[in-house]
C-alpha atoms as one frame of an Amber mdcrd trajectory, in Angstrom:
protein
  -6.231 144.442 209.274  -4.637 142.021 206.893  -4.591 143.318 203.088  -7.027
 140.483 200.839  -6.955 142.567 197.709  -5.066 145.294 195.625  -6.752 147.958
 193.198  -4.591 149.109 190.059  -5.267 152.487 188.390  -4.763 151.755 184.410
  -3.533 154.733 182.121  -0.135 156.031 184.250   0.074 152.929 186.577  -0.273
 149.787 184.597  -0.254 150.984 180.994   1.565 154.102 179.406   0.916 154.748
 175.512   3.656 153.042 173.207   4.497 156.454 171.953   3.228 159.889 173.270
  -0.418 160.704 172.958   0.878 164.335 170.860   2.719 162.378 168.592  -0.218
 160.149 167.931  -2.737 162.879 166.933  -0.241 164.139 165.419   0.599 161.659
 162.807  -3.220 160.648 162.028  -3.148 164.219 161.496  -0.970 164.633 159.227
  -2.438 161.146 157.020  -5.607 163.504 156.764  -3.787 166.656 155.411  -3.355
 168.109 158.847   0.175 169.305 160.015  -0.150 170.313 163.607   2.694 169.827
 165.900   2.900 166.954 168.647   3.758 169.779 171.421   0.781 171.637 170.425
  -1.702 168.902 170.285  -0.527 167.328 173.367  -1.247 170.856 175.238  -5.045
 171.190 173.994  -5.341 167.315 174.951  -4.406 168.182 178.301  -6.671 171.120
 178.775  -9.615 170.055 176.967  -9.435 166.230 179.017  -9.132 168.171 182.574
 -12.110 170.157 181.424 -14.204 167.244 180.668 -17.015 165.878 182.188 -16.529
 162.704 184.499 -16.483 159.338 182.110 -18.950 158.075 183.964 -22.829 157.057
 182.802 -25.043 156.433 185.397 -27.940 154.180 184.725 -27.192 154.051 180.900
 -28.492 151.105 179.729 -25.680 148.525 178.878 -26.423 148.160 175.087 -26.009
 152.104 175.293 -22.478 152.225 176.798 -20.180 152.217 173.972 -21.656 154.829
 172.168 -21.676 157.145 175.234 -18.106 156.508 175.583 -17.216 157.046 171.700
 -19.544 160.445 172.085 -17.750 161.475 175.134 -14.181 160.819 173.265 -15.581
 162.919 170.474 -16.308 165.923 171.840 -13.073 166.246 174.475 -10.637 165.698
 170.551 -13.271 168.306 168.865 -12.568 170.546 171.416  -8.739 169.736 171.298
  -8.820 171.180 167.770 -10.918 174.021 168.115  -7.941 176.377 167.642  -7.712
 175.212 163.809 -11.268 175.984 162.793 -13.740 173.303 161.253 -12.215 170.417
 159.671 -14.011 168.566 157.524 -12.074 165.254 157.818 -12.783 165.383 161.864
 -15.333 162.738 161.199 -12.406 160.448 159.950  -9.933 161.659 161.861 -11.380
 161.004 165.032 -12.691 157.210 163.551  -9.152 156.134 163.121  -7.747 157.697
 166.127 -10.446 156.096 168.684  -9.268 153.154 166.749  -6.057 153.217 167.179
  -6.387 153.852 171.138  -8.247 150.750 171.105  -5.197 148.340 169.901  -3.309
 146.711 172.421  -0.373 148.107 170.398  -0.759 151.510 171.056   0.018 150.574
 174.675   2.621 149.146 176.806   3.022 147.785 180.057   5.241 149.205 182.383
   7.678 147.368 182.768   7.539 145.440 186.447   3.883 145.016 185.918   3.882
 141.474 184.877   6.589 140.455 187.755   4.969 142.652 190.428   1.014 141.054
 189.413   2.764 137.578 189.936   4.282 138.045 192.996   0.999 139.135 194.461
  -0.709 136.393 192.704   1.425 133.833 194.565   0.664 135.589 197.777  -2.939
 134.776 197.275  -4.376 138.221 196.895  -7.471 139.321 194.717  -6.371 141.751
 192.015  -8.763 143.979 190.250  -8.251 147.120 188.354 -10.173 150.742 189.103
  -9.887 152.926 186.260 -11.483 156.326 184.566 -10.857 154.513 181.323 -13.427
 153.108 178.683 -14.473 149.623 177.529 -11.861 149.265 175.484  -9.320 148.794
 178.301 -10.728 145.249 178.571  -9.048 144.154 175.385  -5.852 146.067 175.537
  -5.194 144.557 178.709  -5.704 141.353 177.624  -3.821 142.042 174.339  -0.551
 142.853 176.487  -1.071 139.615 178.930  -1.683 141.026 181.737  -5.854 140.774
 182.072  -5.852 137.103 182.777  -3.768 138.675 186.382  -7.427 140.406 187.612
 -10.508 138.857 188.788 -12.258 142.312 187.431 -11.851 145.393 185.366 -13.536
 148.411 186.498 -14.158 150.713 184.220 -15.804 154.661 185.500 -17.883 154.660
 182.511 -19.685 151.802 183.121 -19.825 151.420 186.515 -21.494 154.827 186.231
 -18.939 156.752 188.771 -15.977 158.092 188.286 -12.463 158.440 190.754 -12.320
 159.997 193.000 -16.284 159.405 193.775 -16.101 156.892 196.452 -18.761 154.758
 194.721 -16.298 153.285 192.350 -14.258 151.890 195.099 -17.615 150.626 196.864
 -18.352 149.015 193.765 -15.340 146.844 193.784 -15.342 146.438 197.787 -18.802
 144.864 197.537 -17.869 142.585 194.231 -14.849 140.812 196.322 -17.013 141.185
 199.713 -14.161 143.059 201.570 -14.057 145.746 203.821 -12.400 149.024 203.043
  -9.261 148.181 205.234  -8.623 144.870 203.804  -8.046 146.566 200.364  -5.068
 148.683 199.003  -5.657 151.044 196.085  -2.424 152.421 193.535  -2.394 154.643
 191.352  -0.529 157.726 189.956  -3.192 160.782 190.518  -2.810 162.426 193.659
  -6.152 163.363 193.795  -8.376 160.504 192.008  -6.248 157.536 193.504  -4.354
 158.625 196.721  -7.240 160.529 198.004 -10.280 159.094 196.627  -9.045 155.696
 197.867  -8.164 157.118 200.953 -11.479 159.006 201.145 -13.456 155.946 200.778
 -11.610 153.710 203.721  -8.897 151.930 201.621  -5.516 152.107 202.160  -3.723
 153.883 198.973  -0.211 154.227 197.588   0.918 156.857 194.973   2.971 155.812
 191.713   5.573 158.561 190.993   8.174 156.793 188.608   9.838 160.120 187.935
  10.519 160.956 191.639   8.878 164.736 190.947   8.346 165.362 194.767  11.909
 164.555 196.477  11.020 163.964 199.950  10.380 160.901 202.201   6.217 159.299
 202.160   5.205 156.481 203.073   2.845 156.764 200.479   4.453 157.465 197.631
   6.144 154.672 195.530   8.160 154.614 192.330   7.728 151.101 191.447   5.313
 149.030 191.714   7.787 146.257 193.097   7.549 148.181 196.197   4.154 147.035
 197.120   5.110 143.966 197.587   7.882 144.911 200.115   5.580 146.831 201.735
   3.136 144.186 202.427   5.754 141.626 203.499   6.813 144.216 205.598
């Protein structure tokens, strides 16, 4: 079946912070008196975001939303600095650093994103973006250019399911009125893009710009150009 639309993961696919995320909470650190190093901060984020509940609200009421998400943020960075006891500049600390994540400068695109959307623009497919990110990736997409490329912006928490939950990718099937075969899903998690995607009828491809897994799948790209090779193919 011909391919009418392509799903983009955000964070890891589309967008990549402009500097690493340790070296972020470690320099807002630091402005509030803080000196932890990037290495270690980066290590807790990891562990304490794996460990966290799905972004996802289901049935929250709409005017409700952005405080869940801020909430949910709050508790995964408390955690992250558990190790250094109570601070009592958290309050500020996290304020600024939510913030900051929220700037379309903290971001980039990577960069065949813009040239890769276009081509599949001219091509006449729908473009949409899937993502276990928060409301604010509305505006940093648009603040880099590139959110004018989708027809929608799917975000887990308000959608109210998370990836690799197959309702997420229902959600958007049913907005463009497509069946699961005539959409292809990217992304860079193994698990949350290649196999939820694949676990809810869409076709999938895998991101790996570093190459980690040397060996030949058909599934696994390391640009993003590539998809639209493959679909010419």
């Amino acid at each position: 079946m011909t391919i009418k639309a392509v799903y983009f993961d955000a964070a890891g696919t589309l967008i990549k912070p402009a500097r690493r995320v340790g070296e972020s909470y470690a320099a807002i650190a630091a402005k509030h008196g803080k000196t932890v190093t990037p290495a270690e901060l980066f290590e807790r984020f990891r562990i304490c975001f794996d460990a966290a509940p799905r972004l996802a609200f289901l049935n929250a009421p709409a005017g409700d939303i952005g405080q869940l998400e801020r909430d949910w943020w709050k508790t995964v960075v408390a955690q992250v600095f558990q190790p250094w006891g109570r601070l009592v500049w958290f309050d500020e600390y996290f304020n600024e650093l939510f913030d900051y994540f929220a700037q379309p400068s903290a971001w980039a695109l990577f960069p065949e994103v813009m040239d890769t959307l276009a081509a599949l623009s001219a091509r006449g497919l729908t473009l949409a973006v899937i993502s276990n990110f928060d409301s604010r990736l509305l505006a940093i997409l648009d603040g880099l250019g590139a959110g004018a490329c989708f027809s929608d912006v799917l975000v887990s928490s308000r959608i109210g399911y998370a990836k690799p939950d197959p309702q997420i990718f229902a959600a958007a099937l049913a907005r463009h009125r497509l069946a699961a075969e005539e959409a292809l899903h990217v992304g860079d998690s193994e698990t949350a893009d290649l196999q939820g995607a694949q676990n809810a009828g869409l076709r999938a491809l895998l991101i790996d710009r570093n190459q980690a897994v040397a060996r030949a799948d058909p599934k696994r790209i390391a640009s993003l150009q590539q998809i639209v090779a493959l679909l010419d193919a």
